[in-house]
Jmol script that loads the backbone (N, CA, C; Angstrom):
load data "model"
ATOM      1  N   UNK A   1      28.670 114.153-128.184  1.00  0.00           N
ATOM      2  CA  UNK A   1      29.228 113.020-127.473  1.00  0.00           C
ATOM      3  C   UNK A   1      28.159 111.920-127.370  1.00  0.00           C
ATOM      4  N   UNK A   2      28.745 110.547-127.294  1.00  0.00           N
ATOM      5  CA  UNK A   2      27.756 109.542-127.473  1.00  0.00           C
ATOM      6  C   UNK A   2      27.639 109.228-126.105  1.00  0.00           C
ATOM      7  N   UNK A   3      26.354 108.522-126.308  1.00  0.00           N
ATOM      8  CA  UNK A   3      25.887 107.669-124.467  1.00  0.00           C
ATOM      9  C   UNK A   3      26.960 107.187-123.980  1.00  0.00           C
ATOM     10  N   UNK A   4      26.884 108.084-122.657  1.00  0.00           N
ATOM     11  CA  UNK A   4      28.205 107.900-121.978  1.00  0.00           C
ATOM     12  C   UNK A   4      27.799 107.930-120.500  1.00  0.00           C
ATOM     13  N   UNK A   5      28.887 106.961-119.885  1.00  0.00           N
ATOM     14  CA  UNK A   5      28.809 107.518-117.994  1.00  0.00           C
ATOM     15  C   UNK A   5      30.119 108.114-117.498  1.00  0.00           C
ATOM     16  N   UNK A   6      30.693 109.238-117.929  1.00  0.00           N
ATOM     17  CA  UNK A   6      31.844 109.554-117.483  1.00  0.00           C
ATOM     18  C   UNK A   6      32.178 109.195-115.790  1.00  0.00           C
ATOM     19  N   UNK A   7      32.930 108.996-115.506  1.00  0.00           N
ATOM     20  CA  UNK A   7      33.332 108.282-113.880  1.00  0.00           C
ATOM     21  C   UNK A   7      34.484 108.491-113.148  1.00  0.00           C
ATOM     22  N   UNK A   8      34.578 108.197-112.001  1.00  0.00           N
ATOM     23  CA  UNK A   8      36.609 107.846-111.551  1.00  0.00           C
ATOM     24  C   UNK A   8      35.637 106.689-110.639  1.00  0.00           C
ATOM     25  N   UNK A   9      36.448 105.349-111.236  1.00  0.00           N
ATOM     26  CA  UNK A   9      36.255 104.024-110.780  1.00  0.00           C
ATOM     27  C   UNK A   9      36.478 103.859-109.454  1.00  0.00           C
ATOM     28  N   UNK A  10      37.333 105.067-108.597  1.00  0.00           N
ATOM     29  CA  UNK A  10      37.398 104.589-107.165  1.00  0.00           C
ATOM     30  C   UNK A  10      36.543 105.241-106.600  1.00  0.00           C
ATOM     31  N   UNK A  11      35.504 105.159-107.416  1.00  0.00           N
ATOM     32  CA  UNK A  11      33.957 106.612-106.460  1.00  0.00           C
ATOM     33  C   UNK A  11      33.319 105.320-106.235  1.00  0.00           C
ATOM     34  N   UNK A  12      33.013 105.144-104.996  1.00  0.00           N
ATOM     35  CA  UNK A  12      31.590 104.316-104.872  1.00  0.00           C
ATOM     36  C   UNK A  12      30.424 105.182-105.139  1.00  0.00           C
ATOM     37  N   UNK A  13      30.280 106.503-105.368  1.00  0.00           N
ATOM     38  CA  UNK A  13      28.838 107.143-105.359  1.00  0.00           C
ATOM     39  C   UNK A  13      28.648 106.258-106.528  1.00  0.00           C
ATOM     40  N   UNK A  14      29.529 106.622-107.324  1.00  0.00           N
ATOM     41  CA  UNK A  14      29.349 106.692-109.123  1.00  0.00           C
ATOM     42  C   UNK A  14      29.174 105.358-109.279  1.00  0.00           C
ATOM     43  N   UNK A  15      29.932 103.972-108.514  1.00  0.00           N
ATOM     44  CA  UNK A  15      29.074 102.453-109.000  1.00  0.00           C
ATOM     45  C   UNK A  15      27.684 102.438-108.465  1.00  0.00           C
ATOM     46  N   UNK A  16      27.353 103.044-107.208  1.00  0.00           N
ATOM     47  CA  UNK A  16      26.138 103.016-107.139  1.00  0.00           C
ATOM     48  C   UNK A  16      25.026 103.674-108.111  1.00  0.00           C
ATOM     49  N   UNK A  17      25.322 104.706-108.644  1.00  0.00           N
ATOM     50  CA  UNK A  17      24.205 105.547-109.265  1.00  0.00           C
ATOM     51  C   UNK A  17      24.877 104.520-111.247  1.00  0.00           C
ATOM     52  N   UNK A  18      25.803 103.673-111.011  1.00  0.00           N
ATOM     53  CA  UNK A  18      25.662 103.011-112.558  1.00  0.00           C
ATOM     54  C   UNK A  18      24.940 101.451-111.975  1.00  0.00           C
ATOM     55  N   UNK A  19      25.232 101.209-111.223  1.00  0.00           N
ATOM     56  CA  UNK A  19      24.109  99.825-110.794  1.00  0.00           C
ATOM     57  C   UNK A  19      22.715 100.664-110.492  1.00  0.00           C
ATOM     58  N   UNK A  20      22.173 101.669-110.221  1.00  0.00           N
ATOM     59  CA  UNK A  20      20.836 102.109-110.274  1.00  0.00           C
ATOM     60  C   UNK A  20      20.437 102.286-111.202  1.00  0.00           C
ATOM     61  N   UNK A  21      21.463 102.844-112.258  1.00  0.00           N
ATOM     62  CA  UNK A  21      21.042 102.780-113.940  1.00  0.00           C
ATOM     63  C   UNK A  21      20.557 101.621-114.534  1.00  0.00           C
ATOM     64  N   UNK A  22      21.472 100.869-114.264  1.00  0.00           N
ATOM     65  CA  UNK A  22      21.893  98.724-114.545  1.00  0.00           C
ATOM     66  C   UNK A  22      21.143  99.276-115.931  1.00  0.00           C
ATOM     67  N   UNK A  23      21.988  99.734-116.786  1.00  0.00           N
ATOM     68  CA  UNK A  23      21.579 100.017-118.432  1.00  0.00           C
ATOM     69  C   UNK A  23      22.885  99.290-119.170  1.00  0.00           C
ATOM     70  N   UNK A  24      22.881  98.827-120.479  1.00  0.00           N
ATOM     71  CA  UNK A  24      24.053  98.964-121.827  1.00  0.00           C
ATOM     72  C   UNK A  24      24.116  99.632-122.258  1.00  0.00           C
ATOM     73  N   UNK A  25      22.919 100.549-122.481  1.00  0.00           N
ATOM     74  CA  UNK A  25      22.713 101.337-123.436  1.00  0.00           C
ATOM     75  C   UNK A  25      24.277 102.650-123.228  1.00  0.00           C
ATOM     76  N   UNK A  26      24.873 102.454-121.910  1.00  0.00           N
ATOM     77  CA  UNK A  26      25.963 103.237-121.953  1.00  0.00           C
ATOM     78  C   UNK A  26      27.547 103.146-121.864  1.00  0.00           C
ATOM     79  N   UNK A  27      28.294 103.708-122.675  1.00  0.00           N
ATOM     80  CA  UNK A  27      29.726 103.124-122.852  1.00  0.00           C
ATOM     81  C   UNK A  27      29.766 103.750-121.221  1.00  0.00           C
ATOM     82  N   UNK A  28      31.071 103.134-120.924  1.00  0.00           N
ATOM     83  CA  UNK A  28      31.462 103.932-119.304  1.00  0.00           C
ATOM     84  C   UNK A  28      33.125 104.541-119.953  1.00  0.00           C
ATOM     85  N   UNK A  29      33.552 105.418-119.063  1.00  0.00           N
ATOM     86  CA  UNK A  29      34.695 105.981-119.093  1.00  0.00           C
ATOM     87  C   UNK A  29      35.308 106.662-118.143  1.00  0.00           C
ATOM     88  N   UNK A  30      36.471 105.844-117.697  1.00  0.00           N
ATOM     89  CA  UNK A  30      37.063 105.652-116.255  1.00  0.00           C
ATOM     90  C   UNK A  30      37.942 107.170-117.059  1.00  0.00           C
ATOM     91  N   UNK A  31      37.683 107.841-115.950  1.00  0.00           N
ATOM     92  CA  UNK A  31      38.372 109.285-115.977  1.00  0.00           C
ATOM     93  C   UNK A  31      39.693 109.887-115.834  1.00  0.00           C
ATOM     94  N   UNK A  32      40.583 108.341-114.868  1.00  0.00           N
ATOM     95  CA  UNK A  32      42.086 108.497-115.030  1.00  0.00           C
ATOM     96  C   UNK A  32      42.347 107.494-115.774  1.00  0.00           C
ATOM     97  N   UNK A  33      41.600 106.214-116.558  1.00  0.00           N
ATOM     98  CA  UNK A  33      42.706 105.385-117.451  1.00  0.00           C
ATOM     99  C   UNK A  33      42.201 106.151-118.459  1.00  0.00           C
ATOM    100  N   UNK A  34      41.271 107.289-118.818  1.00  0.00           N
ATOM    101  CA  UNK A  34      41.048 107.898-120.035  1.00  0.00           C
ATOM    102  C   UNK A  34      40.859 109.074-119.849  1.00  0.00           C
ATOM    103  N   UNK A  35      41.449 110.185-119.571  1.00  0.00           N
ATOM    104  CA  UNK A  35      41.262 111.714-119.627  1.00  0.00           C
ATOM    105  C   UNK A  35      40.280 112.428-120.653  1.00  0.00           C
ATOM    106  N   UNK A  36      39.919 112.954-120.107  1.00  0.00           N
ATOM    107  CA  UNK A  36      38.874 114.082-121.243  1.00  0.00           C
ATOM    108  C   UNK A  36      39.676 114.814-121.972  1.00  0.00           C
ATOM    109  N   UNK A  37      39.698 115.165-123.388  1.00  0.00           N
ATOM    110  CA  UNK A  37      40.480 115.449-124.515  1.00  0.00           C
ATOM    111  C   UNK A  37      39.630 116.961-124.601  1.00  0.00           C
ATOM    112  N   UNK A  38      40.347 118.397-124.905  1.00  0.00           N
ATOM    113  CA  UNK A  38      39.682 119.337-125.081  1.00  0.00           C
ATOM    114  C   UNK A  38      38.200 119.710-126.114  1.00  0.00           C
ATOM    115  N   UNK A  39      38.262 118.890-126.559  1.00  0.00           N
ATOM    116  CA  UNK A  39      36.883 118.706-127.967  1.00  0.00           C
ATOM    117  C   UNK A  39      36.130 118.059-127.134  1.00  0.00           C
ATOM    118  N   UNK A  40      36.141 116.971-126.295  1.00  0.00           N
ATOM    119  CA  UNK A  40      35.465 116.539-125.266  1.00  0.00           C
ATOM    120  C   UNK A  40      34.923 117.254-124.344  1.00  0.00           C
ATOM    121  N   UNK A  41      35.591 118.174-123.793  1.00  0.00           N
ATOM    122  CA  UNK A  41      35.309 118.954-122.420  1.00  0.00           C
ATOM    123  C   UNK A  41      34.298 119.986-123.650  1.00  0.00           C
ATOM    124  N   UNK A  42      34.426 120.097-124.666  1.00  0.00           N
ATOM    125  CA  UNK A  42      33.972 121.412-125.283  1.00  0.00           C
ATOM    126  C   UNK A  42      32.276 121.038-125.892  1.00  0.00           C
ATOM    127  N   UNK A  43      32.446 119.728-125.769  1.00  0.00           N
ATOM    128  CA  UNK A  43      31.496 119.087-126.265  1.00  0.00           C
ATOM    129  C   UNK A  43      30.620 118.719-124.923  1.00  0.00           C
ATOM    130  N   UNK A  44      30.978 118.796-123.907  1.00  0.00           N
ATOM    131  CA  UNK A  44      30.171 118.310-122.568  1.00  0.00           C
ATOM    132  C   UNK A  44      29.654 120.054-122.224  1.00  0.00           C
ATOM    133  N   UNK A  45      30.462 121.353-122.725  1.00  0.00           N
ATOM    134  CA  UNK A  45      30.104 122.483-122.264  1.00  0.00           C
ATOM    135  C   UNK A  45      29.031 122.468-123.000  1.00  0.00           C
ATOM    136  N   UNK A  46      28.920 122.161-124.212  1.00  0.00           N
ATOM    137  CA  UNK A  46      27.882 122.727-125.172  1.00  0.00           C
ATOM    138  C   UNK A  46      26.605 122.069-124.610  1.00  0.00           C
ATOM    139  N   UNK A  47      26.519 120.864-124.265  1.00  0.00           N
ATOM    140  CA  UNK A  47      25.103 120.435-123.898  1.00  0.00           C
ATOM    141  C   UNK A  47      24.553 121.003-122.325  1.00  0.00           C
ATOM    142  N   UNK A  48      26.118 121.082-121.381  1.00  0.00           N
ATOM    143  CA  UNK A  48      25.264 121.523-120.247  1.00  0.00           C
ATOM    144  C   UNK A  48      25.265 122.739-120.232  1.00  0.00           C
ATOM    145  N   UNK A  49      25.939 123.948-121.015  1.00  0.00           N
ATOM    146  CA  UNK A  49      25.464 124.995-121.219  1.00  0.00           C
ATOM    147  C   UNK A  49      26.630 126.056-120.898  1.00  0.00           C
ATOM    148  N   UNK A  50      28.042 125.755-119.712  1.00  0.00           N
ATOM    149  CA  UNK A  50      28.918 126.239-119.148  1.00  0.00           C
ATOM    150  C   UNK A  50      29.571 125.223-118.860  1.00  0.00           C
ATOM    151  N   UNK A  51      31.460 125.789-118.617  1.00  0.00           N
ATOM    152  CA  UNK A  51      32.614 124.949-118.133  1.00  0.00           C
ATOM    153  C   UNK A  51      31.714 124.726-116.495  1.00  0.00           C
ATOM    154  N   UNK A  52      31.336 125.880-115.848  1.00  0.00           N
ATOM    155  CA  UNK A  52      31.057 126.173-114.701  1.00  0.00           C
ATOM    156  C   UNK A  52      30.380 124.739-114.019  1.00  0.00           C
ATOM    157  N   UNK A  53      29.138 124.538-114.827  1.00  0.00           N
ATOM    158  CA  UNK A  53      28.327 123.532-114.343  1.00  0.00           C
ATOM    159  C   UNK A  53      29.125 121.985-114.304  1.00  0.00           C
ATOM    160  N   UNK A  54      29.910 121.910-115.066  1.00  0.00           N
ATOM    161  CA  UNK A  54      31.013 120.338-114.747  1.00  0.00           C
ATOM    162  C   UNK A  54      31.779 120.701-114.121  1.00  0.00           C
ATOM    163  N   UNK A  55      32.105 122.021-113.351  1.00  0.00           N
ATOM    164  CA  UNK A  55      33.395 122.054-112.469  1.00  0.00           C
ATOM    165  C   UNK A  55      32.698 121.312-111.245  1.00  0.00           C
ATOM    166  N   UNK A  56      33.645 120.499-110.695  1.00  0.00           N
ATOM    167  CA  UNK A  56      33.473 120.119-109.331  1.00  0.00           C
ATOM    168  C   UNK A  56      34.284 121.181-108.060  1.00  0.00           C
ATOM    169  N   UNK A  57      33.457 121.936-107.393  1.00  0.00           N
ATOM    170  CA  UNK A  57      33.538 122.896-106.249  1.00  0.00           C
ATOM    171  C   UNK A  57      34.397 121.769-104.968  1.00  0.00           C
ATOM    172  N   UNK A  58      33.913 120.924-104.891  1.00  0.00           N
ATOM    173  CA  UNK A  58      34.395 119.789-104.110  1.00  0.00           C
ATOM    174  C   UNK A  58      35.660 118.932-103.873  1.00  0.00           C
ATOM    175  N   UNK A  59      36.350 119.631-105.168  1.00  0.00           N
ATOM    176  CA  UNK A  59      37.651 118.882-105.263  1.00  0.00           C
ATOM    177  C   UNK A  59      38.603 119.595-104.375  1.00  0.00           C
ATOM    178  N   UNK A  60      39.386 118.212-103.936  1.00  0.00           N
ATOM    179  CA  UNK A  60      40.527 118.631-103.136  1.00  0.00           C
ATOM    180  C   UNK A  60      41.517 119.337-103.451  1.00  0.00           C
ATOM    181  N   UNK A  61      41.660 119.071-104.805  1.00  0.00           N
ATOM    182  CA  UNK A  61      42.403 120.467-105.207  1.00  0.00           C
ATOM    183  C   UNK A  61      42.699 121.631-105.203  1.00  0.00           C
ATOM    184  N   UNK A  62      40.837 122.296-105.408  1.00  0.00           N
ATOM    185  CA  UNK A  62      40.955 123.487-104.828  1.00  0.00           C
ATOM    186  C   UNK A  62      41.657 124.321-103.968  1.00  0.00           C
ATOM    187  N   UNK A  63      41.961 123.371-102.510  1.00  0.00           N
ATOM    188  CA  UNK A  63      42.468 123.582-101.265  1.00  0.00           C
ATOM    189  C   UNK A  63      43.675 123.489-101.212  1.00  0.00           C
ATOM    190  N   UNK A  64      44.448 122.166-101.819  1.00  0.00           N
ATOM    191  CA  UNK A  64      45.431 122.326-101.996  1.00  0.00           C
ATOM    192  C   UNK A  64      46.717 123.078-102.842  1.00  0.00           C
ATOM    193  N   UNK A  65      45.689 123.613-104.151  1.00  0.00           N
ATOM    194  CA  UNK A  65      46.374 124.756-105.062  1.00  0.00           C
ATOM    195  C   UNK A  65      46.042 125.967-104.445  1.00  0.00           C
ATOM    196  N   UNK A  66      45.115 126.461-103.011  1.00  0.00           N
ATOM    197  CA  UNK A  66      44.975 127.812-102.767  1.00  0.00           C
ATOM    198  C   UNK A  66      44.270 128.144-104.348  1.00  0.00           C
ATOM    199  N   UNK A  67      43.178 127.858-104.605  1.00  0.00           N
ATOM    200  CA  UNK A  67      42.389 128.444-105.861  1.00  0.00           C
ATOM    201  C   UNK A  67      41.056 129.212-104.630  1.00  0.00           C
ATOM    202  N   UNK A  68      40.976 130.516-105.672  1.00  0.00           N
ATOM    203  CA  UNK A  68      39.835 131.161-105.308  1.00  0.00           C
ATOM    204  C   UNK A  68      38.913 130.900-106.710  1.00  0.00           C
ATOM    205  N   UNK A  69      37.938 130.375-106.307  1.00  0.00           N
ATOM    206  CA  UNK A  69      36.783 129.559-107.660  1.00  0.00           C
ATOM    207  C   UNK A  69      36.320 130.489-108.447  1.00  0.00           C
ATOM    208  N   UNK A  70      35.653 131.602-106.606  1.00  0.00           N
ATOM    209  CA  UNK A  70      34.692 133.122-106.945  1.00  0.00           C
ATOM    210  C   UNK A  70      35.371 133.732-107.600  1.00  0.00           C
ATOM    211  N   UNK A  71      36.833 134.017-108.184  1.00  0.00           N
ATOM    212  CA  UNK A  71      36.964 134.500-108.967  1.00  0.00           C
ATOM    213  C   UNK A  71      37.210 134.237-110.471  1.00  0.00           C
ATOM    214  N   UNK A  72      37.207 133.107-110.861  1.00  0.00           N
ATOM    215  CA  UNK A  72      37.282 132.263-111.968  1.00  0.00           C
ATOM    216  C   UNK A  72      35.923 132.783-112.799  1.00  0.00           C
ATOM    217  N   UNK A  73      37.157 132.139-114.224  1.00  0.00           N
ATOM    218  CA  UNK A  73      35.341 132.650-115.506  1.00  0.00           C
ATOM    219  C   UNK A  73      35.787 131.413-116.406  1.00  0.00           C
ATOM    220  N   UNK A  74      34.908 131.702-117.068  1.00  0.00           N
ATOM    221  CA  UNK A  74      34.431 130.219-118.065  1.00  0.00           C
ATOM    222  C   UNK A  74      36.329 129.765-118.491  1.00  0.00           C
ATOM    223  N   UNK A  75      36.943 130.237-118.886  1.00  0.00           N
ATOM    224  CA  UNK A  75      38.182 129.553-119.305  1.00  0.00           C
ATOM    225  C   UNK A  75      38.739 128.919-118.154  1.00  0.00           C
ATOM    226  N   UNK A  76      38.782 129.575-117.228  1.00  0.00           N
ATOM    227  CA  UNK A  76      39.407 129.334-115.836  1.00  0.00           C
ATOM    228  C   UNK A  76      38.932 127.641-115.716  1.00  0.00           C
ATOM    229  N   UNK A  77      37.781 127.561-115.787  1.00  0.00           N
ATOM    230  CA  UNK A  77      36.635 126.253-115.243  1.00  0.00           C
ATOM    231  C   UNK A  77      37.242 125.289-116.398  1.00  0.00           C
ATOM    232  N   UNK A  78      37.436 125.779-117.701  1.00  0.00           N
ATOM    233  CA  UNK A  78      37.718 124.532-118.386  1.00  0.00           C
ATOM    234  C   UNK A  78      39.195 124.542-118.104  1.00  0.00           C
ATOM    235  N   UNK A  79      40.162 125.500-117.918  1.00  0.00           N
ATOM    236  CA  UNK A  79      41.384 125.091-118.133  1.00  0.00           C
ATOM    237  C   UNK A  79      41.781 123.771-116.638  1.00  0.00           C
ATOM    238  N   UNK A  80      41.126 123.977-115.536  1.00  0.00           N
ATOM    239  CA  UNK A  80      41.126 123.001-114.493  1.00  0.00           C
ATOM    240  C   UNK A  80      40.574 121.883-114.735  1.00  0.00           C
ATOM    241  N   UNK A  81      39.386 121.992-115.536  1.00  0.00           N
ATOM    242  CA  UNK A  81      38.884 120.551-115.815  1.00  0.00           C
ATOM    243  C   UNK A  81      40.123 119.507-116.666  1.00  0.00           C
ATOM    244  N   UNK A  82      40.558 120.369-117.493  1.00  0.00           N
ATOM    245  CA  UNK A  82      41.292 119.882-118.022  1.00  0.00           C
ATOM    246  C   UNK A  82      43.166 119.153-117.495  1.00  0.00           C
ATOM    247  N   UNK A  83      43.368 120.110-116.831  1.00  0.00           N
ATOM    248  CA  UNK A  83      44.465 119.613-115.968  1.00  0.00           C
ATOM    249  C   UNK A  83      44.425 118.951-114.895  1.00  0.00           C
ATOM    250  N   UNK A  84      42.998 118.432-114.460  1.00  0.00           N
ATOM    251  CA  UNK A  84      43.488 117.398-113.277  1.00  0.00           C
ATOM    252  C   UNK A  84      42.092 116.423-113.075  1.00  0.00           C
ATOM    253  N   UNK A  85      41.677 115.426-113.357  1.00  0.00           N
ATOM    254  CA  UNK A  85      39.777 114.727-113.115  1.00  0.00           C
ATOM    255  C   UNK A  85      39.766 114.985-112.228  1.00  0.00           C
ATOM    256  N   UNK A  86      39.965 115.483-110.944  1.00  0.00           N
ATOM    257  CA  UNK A  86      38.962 115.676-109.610  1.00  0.00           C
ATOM    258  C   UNK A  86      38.249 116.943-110.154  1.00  0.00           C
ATOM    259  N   UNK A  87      38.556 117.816-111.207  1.00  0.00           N
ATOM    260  CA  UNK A  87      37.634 118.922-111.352  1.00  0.00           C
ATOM    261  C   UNK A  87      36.245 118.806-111.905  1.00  0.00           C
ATOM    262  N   UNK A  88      36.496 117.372-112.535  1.00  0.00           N
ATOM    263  CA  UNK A  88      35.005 117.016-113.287  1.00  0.00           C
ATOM    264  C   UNK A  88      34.229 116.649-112.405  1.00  0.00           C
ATOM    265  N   UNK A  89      32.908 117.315-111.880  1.00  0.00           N
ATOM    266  CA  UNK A  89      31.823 116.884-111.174  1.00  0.00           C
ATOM    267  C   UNK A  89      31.419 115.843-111.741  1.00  0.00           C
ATOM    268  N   UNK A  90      31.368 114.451-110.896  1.00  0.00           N
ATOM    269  CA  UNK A  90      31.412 113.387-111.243  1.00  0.00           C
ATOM    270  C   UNK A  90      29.745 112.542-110.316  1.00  0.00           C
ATOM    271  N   UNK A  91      29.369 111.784-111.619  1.00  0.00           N
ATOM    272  CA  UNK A  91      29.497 111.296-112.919  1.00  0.00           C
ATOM    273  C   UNK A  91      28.586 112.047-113.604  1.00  0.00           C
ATOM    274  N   UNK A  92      29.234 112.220-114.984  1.00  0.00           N
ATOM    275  CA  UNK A  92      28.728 112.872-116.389  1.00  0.00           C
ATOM    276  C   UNK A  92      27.957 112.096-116.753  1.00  0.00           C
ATOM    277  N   UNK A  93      26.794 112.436-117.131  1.00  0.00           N
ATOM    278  CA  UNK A  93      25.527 110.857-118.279  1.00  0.00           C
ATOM    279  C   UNK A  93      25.536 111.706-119.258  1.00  0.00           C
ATOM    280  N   UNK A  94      25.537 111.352-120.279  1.00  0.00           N
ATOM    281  CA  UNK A  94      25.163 111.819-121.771  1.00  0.00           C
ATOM    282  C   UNK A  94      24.367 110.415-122.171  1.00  0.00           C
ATOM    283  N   UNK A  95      22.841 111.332-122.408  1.00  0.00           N
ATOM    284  CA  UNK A  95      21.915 109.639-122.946  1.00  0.00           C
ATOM    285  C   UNK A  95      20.948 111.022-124.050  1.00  0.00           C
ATOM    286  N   UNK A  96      21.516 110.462-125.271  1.00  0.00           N
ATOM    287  CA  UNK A  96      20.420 110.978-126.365  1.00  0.00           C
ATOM    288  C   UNK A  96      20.777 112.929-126.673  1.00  0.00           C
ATOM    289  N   UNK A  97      21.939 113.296-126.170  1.00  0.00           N
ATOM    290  CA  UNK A  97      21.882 114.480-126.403  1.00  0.00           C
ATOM    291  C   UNK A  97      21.629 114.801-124.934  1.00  0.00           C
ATOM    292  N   UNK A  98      21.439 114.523-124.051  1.00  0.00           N
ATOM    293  CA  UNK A  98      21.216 115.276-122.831  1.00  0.00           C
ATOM    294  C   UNK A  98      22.201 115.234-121.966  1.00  0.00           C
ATOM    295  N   UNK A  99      22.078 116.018-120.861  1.00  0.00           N
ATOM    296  CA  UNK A  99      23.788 116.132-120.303  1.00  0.00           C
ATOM    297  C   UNK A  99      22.912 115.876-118.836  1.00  0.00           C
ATOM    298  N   UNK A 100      23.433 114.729-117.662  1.00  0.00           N
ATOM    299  CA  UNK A 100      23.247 114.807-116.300  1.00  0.00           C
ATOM    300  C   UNK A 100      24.123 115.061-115.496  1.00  0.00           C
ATOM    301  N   UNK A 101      24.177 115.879-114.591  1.00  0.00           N
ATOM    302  CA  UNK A 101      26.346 116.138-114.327  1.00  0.00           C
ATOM    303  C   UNK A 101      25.714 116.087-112.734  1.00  0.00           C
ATOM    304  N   UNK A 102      26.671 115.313-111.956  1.00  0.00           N
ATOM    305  CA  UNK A 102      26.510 114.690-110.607  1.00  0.00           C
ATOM    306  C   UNK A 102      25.798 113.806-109.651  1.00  0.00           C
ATOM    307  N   UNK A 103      25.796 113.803-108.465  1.00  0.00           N
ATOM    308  CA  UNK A 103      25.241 112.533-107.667  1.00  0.00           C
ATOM    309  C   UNK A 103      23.822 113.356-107.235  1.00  0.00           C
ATOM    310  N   UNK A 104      23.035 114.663-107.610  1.00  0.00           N
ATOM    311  CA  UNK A 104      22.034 114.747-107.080  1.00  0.00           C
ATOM    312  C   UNK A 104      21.187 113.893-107.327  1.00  0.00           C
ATOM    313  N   UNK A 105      19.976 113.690-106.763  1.00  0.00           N
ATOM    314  CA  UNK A 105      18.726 112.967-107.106  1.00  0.00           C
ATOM    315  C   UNK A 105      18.490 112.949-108.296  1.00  0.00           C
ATOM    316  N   UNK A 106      18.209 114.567-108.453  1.00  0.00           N
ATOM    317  CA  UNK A 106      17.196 114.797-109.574  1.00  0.00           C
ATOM    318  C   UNK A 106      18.138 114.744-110.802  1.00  0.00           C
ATOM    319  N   UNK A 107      19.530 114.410-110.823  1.00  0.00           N
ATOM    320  CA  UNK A 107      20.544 114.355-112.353  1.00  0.00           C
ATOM    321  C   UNK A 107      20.339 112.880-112.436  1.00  0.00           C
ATOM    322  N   UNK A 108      20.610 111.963-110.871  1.00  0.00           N
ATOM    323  CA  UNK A 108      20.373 110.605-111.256  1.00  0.00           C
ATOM    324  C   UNK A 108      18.845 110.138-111.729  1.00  0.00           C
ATOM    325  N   UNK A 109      18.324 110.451-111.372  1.00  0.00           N
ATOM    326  CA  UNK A 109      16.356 110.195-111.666  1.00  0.00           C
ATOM    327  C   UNK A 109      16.289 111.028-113.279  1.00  0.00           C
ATOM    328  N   UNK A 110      16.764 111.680-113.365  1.00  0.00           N
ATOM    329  CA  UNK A 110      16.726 112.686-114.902  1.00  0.00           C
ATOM    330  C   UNK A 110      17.419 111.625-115.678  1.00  0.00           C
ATOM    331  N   UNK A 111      18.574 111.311-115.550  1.00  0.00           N
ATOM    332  CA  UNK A 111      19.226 110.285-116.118  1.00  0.00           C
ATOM    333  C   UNK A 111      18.132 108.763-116.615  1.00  0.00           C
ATOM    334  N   UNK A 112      17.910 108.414-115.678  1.00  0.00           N
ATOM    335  CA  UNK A 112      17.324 107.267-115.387  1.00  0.00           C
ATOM    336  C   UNK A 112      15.821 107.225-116.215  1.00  0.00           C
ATOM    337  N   UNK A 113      15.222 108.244-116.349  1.00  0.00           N
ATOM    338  CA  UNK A 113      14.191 108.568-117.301  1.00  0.00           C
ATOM    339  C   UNK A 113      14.443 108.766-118.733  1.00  0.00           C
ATOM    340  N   UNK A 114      15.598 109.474-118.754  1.00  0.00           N
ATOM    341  CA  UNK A 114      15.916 109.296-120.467  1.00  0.00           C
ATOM    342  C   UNK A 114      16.298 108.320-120.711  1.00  0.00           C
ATOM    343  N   UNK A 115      16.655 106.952-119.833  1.00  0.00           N
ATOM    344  CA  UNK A 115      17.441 105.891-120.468  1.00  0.00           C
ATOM    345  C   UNK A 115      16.138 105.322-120.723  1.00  0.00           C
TER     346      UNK A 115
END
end "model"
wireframe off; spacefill off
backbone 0.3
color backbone group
């Protein structure tokens, strides 16, 4: 996948941590006018290593589908990512082959060094 800021445009975390970037060097991609396509999601597993690590634990979904997470395995994680963007721990950076997945410090500062 190419330099990317995967997003959902109504996150203020996510304009803040792309105005802390204030880069070109990255396409952006609003997460409900453009869904992640399964070669996509398969292509974001391969760099961060697991579906697991882009699942977002945080989504409201969870709660409202009655999902138990602890029992989920790697298909489980992508088949949710795939059926709804609140599952994508948000925002995704892809800069150069590297994968940053969320609002911690150290993904935004990791980010921010490879750019």
């Amino acid at each position: 996948m190419d330099n990317v800021f995967i997003h959902l445009g109504t996150c203020n975390t996510c304009k803040k941590i792309w105005q802390q970037l204030g880069t070109k060097k990255l396409a952006q991609r609003e997460l409900k006018a453009e869904p992640l396509k399964p070669d996509e999601v398969d292509a974001l597993k391969k760099l961060a290593g697991s579906y697991e690590a882009l699942f977002s634990r945080r989504s409201q979904q969870i709660k409202n589908l009655g999902l138990d997470v602890g029992k989920f395995g790697e298909n489980d994680f992508r088949k949710f990512i795939l059926e709804h963007y609140s599952f994508l721990k948000r925002p995704v950076i892809v800069v150069d082959g590297q994968i940053f997945i969320g609002n911690a410090k150290a993904a935004v500062d990791g980010a921010r060094a490879a750019l």
